[in-house]
NULORO-294577 format. One line per field, with one value per residue (C-alpha): x, y, z; residue in one letter; residue number from 0; chain. Coordinates in nm, 2 decimals, always signed. Example, Ala and Ser with C-alpha at 12.3 -4.5 7.8 and 13.67 -1.06 7.14 Angstrom:
<lodos>
east	(+1.23,+1.37)
north	(-0.45,-0.11)
up	(+0.78,+0.71)
residu	(a,s)
num	(0,1)
chaine	(A,A)
</lodos>
This chain:
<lodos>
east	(-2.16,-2.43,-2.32,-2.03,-1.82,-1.54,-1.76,-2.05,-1.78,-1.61,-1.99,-2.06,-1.72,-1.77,-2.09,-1.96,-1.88,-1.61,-1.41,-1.13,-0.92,-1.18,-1.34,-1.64,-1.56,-1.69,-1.42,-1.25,-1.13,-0.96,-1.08,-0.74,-0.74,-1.04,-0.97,-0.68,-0.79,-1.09,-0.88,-0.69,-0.96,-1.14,-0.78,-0.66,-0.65,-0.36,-0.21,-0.19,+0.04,-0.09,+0.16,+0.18,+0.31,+0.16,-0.15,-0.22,-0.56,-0.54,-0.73,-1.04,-1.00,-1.00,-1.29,-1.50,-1.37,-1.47,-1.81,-1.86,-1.82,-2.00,-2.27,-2.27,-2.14,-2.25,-1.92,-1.85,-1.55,-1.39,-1.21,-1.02,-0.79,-0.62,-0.47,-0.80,-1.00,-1.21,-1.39,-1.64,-1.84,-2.04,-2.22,-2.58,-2.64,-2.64,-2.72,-2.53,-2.55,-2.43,-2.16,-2.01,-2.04,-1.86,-1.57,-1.52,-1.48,-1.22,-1.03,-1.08,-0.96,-0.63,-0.60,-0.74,-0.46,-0.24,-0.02,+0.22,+0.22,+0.52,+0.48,+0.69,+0.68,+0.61,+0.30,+0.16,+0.24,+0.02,-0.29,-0.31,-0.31,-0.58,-0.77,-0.71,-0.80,-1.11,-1.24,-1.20,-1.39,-1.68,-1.66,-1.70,-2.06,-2.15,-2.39,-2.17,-1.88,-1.59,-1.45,-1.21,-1.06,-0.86,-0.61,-0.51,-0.23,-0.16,+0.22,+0.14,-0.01,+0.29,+0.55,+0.31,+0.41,+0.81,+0.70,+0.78,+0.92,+0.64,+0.50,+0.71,+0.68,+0.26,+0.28,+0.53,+0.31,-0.04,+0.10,+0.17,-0.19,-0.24,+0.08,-0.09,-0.10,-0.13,-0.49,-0.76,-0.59,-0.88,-0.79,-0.89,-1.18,-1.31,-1.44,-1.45,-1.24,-1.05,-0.86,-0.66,-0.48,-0.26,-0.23,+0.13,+0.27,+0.56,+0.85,+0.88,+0.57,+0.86,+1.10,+0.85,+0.71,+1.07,+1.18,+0.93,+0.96,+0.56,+0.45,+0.10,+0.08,+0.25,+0.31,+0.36,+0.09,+0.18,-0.08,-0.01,-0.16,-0.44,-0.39,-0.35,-0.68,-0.91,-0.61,-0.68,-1.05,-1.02,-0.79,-1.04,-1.31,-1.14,-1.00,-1.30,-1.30,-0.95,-0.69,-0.46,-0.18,-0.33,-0.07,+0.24,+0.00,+0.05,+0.43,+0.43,+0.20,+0.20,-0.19,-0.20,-0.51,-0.42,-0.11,-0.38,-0.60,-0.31,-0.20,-0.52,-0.60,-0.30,-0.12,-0.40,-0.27,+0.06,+0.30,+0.63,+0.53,+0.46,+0.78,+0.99,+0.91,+0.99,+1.35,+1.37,+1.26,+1.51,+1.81,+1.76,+1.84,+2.13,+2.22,+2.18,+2.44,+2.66,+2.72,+2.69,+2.98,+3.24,+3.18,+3.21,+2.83,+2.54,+2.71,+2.95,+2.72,+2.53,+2.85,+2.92,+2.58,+2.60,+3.00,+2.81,+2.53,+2.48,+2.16,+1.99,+1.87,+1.60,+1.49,+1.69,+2.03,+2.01,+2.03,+2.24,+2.42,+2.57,+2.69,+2.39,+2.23,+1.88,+1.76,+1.73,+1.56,+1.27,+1.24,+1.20,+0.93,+1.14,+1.15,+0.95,+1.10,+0.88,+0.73,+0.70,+0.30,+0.16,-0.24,-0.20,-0.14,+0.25,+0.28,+0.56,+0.69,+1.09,+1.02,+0.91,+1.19,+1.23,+1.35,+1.28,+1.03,+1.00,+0.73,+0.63,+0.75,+0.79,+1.14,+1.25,+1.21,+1.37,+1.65,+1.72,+1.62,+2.00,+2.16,+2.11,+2.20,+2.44,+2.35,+2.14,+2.03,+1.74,+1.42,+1.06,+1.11,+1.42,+1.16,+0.92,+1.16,+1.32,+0.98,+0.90,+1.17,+1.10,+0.77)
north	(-1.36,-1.50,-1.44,-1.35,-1.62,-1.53,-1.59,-1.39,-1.11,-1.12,-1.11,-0.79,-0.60,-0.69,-0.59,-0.23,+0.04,+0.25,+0.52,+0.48,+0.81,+0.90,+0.53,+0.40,+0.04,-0.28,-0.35,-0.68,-1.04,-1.00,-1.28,-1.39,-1.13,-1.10,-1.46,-1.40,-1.01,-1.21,-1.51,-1.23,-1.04,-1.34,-1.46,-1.22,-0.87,-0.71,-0.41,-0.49,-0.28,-0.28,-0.15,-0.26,-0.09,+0.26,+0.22,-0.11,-0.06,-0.09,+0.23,+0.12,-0.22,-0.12,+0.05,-0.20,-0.43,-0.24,-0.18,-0.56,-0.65,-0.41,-0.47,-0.86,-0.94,-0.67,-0.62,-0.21,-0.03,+0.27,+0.44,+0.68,+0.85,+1.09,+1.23,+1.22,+1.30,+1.06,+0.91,+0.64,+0.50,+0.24,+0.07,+0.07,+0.00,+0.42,+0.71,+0.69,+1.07,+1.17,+0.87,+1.01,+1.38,+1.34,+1.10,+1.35,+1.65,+1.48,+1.40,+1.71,+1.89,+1.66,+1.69,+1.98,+2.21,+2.42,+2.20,+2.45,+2.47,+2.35,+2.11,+1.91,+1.51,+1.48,+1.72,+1.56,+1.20,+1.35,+1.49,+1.16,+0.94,+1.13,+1.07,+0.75,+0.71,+0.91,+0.66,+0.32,+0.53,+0.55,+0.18,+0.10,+0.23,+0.06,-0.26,-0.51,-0.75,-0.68,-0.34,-0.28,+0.02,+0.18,+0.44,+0.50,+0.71,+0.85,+0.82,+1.06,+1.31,+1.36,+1.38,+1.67,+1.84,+1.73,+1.46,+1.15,+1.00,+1.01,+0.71,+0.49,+0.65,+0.61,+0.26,+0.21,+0.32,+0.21,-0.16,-0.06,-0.03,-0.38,-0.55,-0.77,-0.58,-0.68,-0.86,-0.61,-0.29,-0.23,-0.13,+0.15,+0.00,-0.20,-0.55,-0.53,-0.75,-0.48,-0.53,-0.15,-0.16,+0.10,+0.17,+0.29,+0.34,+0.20,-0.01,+0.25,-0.06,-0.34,-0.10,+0.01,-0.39,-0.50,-0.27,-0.35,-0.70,-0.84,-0.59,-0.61,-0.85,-0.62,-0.74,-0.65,-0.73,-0.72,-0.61,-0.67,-0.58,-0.72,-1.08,-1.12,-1.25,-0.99,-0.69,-0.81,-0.80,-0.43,-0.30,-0.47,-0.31,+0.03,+0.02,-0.02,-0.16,+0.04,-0.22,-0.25,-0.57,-0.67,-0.91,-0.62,-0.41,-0.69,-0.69,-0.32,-0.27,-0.60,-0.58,-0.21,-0.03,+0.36,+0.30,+0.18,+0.46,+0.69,+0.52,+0.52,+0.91,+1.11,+0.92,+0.86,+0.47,+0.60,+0.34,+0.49,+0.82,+0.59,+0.44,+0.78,+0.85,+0.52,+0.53,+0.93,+0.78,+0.49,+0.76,+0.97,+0.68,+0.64,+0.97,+0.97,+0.67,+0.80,+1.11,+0.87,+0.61,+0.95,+0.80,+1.02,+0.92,+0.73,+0.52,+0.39,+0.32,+0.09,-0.08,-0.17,-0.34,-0.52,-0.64,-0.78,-0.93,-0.89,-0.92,-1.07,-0.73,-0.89,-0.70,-0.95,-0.88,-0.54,-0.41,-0.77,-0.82,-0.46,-0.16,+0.02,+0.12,+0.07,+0.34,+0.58,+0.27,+0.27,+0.64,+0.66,+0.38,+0.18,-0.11,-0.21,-0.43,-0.76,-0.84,-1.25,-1.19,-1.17,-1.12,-1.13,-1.42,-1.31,-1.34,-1.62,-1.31,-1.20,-0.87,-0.99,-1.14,-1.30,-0.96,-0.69,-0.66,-0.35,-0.15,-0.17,-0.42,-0.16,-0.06,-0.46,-0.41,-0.07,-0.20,-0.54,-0.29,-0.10,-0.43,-0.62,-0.28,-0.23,+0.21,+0.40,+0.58,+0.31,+0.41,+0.29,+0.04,-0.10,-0.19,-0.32,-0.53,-0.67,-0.74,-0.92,-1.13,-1.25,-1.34)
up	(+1.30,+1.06,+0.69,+0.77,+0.52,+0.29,-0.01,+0.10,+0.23,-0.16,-0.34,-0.09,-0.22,-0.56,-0.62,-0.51,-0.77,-0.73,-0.91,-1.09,-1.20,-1.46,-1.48,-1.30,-1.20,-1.00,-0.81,-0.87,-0.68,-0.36,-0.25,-0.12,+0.05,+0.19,+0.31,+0.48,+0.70,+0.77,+0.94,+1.08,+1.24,+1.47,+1.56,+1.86,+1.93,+1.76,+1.53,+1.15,+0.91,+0.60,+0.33,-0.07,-0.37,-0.48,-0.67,-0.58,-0.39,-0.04,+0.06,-0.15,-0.03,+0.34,+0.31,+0.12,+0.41,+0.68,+0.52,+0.47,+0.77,+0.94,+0.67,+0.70,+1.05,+1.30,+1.32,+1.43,+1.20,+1.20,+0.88,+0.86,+0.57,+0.66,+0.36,+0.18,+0.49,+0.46,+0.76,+0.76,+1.13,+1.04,+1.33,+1.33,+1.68,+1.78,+1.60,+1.32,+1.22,+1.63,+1.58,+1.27,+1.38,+1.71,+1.54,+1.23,+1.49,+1.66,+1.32,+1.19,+1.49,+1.38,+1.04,+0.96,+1.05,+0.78,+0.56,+0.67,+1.02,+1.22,+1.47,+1.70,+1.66,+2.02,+1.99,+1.65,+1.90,+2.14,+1.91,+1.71,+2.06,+2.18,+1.87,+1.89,+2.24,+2.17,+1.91,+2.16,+2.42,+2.17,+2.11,+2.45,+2.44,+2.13,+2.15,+1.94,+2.01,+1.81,+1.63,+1.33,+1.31,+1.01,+0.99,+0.62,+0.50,+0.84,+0.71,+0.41,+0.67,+0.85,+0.58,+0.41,+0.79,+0.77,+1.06,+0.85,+1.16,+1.40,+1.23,+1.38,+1.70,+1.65,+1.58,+1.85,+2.10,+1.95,+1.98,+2.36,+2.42,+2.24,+2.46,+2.71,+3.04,+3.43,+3.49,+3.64,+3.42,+3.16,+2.81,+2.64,+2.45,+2.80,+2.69,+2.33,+2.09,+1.90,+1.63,+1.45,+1.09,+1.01,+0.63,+0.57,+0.16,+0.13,+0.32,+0.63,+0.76,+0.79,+0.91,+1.20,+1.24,+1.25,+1.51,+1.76,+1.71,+1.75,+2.02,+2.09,+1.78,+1.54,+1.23,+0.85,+0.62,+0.23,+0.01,-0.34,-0.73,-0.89,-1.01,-1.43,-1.49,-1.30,-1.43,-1.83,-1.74,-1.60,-1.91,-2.18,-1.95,-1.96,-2.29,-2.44,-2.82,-2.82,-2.98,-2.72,-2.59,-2.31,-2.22,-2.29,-2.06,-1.76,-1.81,-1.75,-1.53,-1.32,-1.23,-1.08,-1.10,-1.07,-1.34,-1.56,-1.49,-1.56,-1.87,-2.01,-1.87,-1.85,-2.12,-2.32,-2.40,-2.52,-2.37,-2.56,-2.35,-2.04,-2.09,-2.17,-1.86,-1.64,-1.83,-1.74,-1.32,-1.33,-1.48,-1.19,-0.96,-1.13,-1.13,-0.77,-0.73,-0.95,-0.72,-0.40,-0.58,-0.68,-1.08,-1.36,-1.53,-1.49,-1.73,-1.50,-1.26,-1.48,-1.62,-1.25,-1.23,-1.57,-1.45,-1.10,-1.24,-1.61,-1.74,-1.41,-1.29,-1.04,-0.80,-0.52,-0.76,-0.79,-0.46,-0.30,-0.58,-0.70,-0.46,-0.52,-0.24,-0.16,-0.03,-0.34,-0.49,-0.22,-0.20,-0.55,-0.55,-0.76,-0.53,-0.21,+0.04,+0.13,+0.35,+0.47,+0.58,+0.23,+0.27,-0.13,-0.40,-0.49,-0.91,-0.99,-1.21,-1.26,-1.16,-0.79,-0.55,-0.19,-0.04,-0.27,-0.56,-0.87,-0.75,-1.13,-1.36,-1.60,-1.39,-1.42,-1.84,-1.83,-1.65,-1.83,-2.13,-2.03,-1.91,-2.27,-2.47,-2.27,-2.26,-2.06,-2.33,-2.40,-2.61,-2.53,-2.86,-2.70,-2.36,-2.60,-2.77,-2.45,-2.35,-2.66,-2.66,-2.28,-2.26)
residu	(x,x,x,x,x,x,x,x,x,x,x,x,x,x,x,x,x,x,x,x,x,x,x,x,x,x,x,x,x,x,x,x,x,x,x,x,x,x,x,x,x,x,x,x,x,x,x,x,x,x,x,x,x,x,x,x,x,x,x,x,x,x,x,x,x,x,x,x,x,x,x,x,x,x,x,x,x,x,x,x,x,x,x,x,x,x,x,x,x,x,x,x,x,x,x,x,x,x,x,x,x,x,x,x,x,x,x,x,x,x,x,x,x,x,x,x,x,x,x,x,x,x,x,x,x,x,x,x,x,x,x,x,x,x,x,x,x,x,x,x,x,x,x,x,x,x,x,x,x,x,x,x,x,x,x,x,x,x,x,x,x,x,x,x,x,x,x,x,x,x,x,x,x,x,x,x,x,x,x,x,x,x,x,x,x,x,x,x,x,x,x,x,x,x,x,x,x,x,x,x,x,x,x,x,x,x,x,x,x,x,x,x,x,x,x,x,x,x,x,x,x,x,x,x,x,x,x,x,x,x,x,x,x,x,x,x,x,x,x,x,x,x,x,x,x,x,x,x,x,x,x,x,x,x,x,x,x,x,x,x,x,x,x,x,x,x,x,x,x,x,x,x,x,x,x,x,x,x,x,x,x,x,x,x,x,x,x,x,x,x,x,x,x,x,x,x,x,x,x,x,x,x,x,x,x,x,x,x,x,x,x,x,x,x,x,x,x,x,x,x,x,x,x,x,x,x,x,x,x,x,x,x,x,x,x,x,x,x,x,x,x,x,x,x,x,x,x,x,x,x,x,x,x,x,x,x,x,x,x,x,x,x,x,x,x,x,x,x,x,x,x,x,x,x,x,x,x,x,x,x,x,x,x,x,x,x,x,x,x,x,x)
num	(0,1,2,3,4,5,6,7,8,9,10,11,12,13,14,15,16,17,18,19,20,21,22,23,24,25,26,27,28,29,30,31,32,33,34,35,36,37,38,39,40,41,42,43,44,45,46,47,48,49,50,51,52,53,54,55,56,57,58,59,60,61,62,63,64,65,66,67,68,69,70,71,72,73,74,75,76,77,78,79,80,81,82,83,84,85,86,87,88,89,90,91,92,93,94,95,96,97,98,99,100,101,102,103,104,105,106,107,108,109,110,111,112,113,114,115,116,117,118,119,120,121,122,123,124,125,126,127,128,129,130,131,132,133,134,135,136,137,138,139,140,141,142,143,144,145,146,147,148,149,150,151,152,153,154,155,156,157,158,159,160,161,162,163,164,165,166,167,168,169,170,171,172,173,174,175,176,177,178,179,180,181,182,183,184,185,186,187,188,189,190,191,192,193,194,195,196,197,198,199,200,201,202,203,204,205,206,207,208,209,210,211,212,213,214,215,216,217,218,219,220,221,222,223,224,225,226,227,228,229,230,231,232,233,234,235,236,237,238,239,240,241,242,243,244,245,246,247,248,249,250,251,252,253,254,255,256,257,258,259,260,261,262,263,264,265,266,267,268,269,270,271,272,273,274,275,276,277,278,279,280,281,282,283,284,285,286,287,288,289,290,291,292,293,294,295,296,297,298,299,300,301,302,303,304,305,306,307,308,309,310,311,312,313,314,315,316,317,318,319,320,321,322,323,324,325,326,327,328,329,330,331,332,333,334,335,336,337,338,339,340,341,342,343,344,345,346,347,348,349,350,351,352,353,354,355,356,357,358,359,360,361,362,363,364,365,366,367,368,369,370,371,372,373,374,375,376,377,378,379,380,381,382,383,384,385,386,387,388,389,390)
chaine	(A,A,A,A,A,A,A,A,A,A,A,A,A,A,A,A,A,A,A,A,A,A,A,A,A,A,A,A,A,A,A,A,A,A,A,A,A,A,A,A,A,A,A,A,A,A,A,A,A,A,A,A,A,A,A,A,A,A,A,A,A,A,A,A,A,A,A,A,A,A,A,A,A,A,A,A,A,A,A,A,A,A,A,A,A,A,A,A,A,A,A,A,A,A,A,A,A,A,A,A,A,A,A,A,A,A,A,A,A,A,A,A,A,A,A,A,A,A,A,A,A,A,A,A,A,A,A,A,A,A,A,A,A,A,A,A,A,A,A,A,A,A,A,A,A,A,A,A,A,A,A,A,A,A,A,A,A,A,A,A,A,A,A,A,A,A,A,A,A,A,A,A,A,A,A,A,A,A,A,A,A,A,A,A,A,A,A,A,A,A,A,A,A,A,A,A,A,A,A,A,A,A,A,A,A,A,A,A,A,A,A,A,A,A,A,A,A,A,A,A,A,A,A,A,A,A,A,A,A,A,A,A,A,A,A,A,A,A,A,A,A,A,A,A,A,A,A,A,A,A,A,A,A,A,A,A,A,A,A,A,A,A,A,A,A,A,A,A,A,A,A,A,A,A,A,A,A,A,A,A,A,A,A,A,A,A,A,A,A,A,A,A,A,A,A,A,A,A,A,A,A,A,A,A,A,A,A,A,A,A,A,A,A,A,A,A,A,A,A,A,A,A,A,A,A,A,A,A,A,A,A,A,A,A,A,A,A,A,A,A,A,A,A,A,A,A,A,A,A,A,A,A,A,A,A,A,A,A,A,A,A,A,A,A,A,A,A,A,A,A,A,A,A,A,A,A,A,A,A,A,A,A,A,A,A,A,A,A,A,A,A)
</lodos>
């Protein structure tokens, strides 16, 4: 594994360029986390759920990953998104070109299918296996040690097809082929080390880790936003010599990379639209307690949460502390449920908790925004304001 050091690994992903809604980028730091997938990957054989808030990175990341290690190590990877259809083989040990060809045939023959086509969960279970079993039978021919392989956004696939469920199924069954099995019974990919990360979007990945309890080295893996430093650097980068709050842009958008892209390109830097909408996002959650609870408006609901917890609307009080109930709150991508494997430097923030965090701190303001005014009816001033005062 010459060269293959956390340092050298973070100077090969940096130097990469990548694209960022309508920006052309380096991408930036990670170093924590490159750190800690790298401890993670020479460690044992396992399955690794990657999941972190929308936005934050982690397909990009993945990739660059996979590529570095590949690049620097001679360690063989495999990636995959599927929602993207993106496939990536990098070994250079074989034909590369007959490598990729045979591997993108097989996932196409999976993913390729009508949006629209109705499938059972059992039969999508039994396409995806084979793909998967497909893949460690071309590793076992390759000429190298240890293999990575990715599968990205495999959870988005299936819900597009109404099989939202089958990921837990899938990962229930892929950490079967990791479970430690009777001596003499070969694994799929022979005598390989093999290590598989499934990237999943959004808190379905503890859900699915914390139902199977460790099997075949299961576990969550929280990826999280962009640390302040290497975010400010990225909106001065993008903003250009635009004069823009940098440190009002952190408090809304907590160090995520596609909200900046969309602020910057579908918003154009307008934060009062940015925030017109949050507030509009955050009123339909309400909305949707407010018929759950049998109240009247989505006023009521909110005087229930200010009478519960008044103006500490952290993530943590707002779903222990009031009767709202979580799981509009994680559909919605309002909140995300931790994780305790972080493979990211958590930020000592309000809007980040033990058990629950805002997906985007902008929700935290909005709602502290409607706690301290004591309304719904909040105005992107009022945000700003709040905001203001806090920091």
């Amino acid at each position: 594994m010459v060269g293959l050091s956390v340092d050298s690994l973070v100077g090969w992903i940096g130097g990469r360029e990548v694209v960022l809604g309508g920006f052309r980028t380096r991408f930036r730091d990670r170093g924590f986390e490159v750190g800690a997938l790298l401890g993670d990957l020479f460690r044992f054989e396992h399955v690794g759920v990657v999941y972190g808030p929308l936005g934050a990175g982690k397909s990009t990341f993945l990739r660059l990953f996979v590529g570095g290690v590949e690049e620097l190590g001679g360690v063989a990877g495999v990636y995959i998104n599927y929602d993207g259809g993106i496939v990536d083989v990098l070994y250079r040990g074989v034909d590369a070109f007959g490598v990729r060809d045979s591997v993108v045939n097989a996932v196409l023959n999976v993913v390729a299918s009508p949006s629209g086509t109705s499938v059972g969960v059992s039969v999508a279970l039994g396409v995806i296996v084979s793909l998967m079993r497909r893949l460690f039978e071309l590793v076992r021919g390759w000429g190298v040690d240890r293999v990575v392989i990715v599968h990205d956004d495999l959870d988005r696939w299936l819900a597009s097809r109404g099989l939202g469920n089958a990921i837990e199924g899938l990962v229930g069954l892929l950490s079967n082929l990791y479970e430690g099995g009777p001596a003499g019974v070969e694994r799929p990919w022979g005598d390989k080390y093999s290590v598989t990360y499934v990237a999943l979007s959004d808190y379905t990945a503890v859900e699915v880790v914390n139902r199977y309890r460790g099997k075949g080295g299961l576990r969550a893996m929280l990826m999280w936003n962009l640390p302040k430093e290497p975010f400010m650097d990225l909106i001065l980068e993008l903003a250009g010599r635009r004069d823009i709050d940098i440190e009002l842009l952190w408090q809304l958008l907590g160090g995520n990379p596609r909200a900046l892209s969309q602020l910057a390109t579908a918003y154009g830097w307008d934060v009062d639209a940015w925030l017109r909408d949050a507030i509009n996002e955050v009123v339909g959650v309400l909305n949707e307690e407010k018929e759950r609870l049998g109240l009247g408006s989505v006023g009521e609901v909110l005087d229930i949460v200010i009478r519960r917890v008044g103006q500490d609307v952290g993530p943590d009080n707002l779903v222990l502390g009031t009767p709202l109930h979580v799981g509009p709150l994680l559909r919605n991508n309002i909140l995300i449920g931790m994780s305790s494997t972080a493979i990211s430097q958590l930020p000592s923030e309000p809007w980040v908790g033990r058990h629950y965090a805002y997906q985007l701190p902008t929700y935290y303001w909005v709602v502290r925004a409607m706690a301290i005014r004591g309304k719904v009816d909040v105005k992107p001033g009022d945000v700003v304001s709040v905001i203001r005062q806090s920091i």
